[in-house]
C-alpha positions as CSV (number, residue, x, y, z in Angstrom):
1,X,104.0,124.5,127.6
2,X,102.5,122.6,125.0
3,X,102.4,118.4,125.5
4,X,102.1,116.3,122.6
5,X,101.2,113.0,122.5
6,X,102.0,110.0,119.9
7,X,99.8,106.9,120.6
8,X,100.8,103.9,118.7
9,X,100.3,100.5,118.8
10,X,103.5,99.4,121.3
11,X,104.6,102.9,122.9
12,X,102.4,106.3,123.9
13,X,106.2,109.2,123.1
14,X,105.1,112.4,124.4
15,X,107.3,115.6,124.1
16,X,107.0,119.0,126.1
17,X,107.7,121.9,123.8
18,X,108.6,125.2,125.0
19,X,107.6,128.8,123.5
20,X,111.0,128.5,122.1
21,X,109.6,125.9,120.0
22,X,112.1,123.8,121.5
23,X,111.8,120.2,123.0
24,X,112.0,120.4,127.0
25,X,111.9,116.4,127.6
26,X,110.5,113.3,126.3
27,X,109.3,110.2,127.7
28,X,108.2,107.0,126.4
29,X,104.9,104.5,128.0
30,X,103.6,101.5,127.4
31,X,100.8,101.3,125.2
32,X,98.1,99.7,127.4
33,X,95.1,99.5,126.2
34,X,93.5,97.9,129.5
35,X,95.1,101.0,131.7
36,X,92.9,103.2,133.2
37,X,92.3,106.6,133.0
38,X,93.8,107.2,136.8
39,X,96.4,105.1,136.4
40,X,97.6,106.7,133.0
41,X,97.0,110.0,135.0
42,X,99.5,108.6,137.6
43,X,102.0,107.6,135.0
44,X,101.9,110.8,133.6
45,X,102.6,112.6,137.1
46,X,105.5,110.3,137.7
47,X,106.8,111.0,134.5
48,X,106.8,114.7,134.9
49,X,108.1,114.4,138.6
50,X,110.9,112.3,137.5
51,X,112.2,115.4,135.4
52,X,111.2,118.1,138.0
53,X,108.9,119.6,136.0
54,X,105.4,120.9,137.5
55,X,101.9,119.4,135.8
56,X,100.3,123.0,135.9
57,X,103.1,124.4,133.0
58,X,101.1,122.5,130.8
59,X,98.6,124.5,129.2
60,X,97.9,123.1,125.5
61,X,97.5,119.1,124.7
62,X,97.5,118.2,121.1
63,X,97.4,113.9,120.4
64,X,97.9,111.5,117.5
65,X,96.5,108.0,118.0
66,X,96.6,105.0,115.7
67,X,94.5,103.2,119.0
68,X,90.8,104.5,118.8
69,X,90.0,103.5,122.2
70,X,92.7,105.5,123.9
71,X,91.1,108.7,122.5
72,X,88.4,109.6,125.0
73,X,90.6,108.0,127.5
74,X,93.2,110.8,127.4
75,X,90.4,113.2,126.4
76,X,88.5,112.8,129.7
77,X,92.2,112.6,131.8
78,X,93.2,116.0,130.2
79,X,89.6,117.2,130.8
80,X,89.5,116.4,134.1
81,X,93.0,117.0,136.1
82,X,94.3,119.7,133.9
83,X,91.3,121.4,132.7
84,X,92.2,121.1,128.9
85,X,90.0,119.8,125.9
86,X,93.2,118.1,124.0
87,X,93.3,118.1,120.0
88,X,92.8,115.1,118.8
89,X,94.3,114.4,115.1
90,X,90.9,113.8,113.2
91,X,88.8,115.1,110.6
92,X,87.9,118.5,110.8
93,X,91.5,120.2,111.4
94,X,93.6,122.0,109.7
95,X,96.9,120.1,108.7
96,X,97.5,121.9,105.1
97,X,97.5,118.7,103.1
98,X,95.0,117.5,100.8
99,X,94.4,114.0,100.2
100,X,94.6,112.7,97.3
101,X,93.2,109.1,98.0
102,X,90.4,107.1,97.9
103,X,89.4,106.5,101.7
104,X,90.8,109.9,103.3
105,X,89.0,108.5,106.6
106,X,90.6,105.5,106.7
107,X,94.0,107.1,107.1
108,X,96.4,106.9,110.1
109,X,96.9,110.0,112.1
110,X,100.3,109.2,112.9
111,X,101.0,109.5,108.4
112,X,98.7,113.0,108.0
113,X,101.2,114.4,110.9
114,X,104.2,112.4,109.4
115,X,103.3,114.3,106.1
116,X,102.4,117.2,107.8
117,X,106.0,117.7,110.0
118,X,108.3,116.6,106.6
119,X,106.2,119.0,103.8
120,X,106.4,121.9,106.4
121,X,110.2,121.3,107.3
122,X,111.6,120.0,103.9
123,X,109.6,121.4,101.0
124,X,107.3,118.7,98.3
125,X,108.0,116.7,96.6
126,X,108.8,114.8,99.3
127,X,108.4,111.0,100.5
128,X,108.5,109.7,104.1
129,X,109.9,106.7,105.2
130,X,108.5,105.9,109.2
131,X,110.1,102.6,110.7
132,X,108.1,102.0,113.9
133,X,105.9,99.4,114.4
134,X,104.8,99.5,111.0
135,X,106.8,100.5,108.0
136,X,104.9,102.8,106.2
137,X,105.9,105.0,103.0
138,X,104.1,107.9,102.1
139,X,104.4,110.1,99.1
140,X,103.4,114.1,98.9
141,X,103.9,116.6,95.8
142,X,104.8,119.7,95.3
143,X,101.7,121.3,96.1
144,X,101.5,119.3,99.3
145,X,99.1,117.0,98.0
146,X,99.0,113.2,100.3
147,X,99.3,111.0,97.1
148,X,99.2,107.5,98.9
149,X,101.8,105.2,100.3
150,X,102.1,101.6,101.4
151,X,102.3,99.5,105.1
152,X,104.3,96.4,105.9
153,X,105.3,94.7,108.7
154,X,107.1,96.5,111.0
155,X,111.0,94.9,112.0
156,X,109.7,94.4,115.5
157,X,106.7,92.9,114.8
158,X,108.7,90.5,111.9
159,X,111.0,89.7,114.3
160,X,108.5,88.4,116.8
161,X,106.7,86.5,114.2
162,X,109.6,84.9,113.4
163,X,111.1,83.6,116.8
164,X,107.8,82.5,117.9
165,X,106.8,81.0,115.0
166,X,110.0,79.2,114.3
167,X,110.8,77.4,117.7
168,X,114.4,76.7,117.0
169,X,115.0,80.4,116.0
170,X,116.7,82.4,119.7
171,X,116.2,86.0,120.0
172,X,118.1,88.4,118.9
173,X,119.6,91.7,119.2
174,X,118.6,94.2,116.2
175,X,121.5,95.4,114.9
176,X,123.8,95.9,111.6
177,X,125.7,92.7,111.3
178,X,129.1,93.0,109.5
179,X,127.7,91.3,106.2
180,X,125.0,89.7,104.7
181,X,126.4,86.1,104.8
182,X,125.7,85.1,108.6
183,X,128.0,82.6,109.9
184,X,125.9,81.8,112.7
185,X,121.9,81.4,113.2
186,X,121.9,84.9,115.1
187,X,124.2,86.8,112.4
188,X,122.1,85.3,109.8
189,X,118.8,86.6,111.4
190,X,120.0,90.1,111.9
191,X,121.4,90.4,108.3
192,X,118.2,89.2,106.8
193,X,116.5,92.0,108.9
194,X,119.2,94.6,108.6
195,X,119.6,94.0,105.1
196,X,116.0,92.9,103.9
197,X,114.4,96.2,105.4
198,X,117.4,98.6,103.8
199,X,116.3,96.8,100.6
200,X,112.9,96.8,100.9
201,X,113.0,100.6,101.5
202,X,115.2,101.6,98.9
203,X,113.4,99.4,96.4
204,X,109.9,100.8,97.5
205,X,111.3,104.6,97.3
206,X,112.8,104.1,93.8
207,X,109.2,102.7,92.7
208,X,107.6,106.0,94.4
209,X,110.0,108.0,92.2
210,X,108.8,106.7,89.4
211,X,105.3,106.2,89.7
212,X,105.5,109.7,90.5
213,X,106.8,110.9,87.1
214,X,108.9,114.5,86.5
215,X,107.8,115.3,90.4
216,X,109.6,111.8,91.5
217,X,112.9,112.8,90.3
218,X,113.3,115.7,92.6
219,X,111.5,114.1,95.7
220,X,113.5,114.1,98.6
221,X,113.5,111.4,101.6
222,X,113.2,111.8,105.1
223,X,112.9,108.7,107.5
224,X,111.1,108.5,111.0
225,X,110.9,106.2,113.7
226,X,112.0,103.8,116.6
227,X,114.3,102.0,113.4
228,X,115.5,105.4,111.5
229,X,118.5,105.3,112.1
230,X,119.5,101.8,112.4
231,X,117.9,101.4,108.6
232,X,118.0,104.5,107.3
233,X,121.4,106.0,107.5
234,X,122.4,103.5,105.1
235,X,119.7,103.7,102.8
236,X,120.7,105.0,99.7
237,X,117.6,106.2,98.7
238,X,117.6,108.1,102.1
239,X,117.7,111.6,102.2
240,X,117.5,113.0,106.5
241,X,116.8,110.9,109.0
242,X,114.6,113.1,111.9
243,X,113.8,110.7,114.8
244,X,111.2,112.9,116.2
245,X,109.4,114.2,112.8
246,X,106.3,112.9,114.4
247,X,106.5,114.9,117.2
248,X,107.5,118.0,115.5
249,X,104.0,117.4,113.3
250,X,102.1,117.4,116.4
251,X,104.0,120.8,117.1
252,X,102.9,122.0,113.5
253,X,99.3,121.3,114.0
254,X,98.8,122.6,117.1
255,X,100.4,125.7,116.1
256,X,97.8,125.7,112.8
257,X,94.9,125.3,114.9
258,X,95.1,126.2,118.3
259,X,98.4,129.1,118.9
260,X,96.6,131.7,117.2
261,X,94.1,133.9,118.7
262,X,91.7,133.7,115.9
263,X,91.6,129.6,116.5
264,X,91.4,129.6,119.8
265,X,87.5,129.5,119.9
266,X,87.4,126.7,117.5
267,X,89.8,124.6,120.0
268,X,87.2,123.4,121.8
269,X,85.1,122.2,119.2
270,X,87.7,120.0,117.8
């Protein structure tokens, strides 16, 4: 089985994909950056053992990271216990995009597999919306081209800001208050969240349609992440929302580099 592994800033999602193609389980960890390889290793074990599946039906390891430091980490575990040199989302693979921007190293691997997973599924022009602990927009073409895209603040990250920067502010649940008016201090926070973040996406989508020109006016949308589809099923700018579209990227890479017999060689040097 293939394992793929999505290392951001708060959570480490990993998914277990079958021949099929098909998602066995996924689990969710803590993003930790003073963990240890062992005790990540031990994680990991549990996690498996808590769905009865066995650690030796893995047999291909493919990871995005946004957390440089957690790179050889995982590298050395997989290395190690499971006898696997894991792809690591970097330069040198092939994802079948080209960027189109000024500082191609300086680019997340969690966007290059978000544009990866929604040009191979959905067709270009297309623009993808991921609500995790950033909120990042990102805009490919027709000929699958990474044009550029923008970061804000993520909601959870906002959110924290907020309450502990305002001391008289409680905590809140994230959720999709009845209107925007809030009659109390808690309704009022969640609409300015709720609503702030469905404006600020479809506002930020209309201006990537038309920077984008003739190509803009047939881009479709598709939005990712922990927040998808809290924001984004009422976004009207919103085309699918697909929770796991980083996942399925991770799937698509590995598949590009690795699955075929040709690449299989090259795996290692990766």
């Amino acid at each position: 089985m293939l394992l793929v592994l999505d290392i951001g800033n708060t959570n480490i999602v990993s998914a277990l994909y079958n021949d099929e193609k098909k998602v066995v389980v996924t689990w969710r960890l803590q993003t930790d950056r003073h963990k240890t390889k062992d005790e990540y290793r031990i994680l990991m074990l549990e996690a498996l053992e808590g769905h009865s599946i066995a650690p030796d039906v893995i047999d291909g390891v493919i990871i995005s990271s946004v957390v440089p430091p957690m790179n050889p980490l995982f590298t050395a575990l997989f290395q190690e216990h499971w006898g696997i040199h894991p792809i690591i989302v970097q330069k040198g693979i092939k994802t079948g995009i080209n960027l189109r921007i000024d500082d191609p190293k300086g680019l997340g691997a969690d966007r290059i597999v978000n544009a990866v997973a929604s040009y191979h599924l959905y067709g270009g022009p297309i623009i993808t919306v991921d609500l995790g602990t950033a909120t990042t927009l990102c805009a490919i073409d027709s000929r699958g081209s990474f044009l550029g895209g923008v970061i804000c603040p993520g909601i959870g990250i906002s959110v924290e800001a907020l309450v502990e920067q305002a001391s008289k502010l409680p905590r809140f649940d994230i959720a999709r208050p009845a209107q925007a008016i809030g009659k109390t201090t808690r309704t009022s926070m969640q609409a300015g969240v709720y609503y702030g973040y469905r404006g600020l996406v479809d506002r930020l989508v209309k201006r990537f349609k038309a920077e984008m020109g003739e190509e803009g006016t047939r881009a479709k949308v598709v939005a990712t992440g922990g927040f998808a589809q809290l924001i984004g099923q009422d976004c009207s700018e919103v085309d699918y929302i697909h929770p796991s579209l980083t996942l399925e990227g991770l799937r698509i890479l590995y598949e590009r580099n690795c699955k075929q017999e040709v690449n299989r060689d090259r795996c290692d040097d990766l």
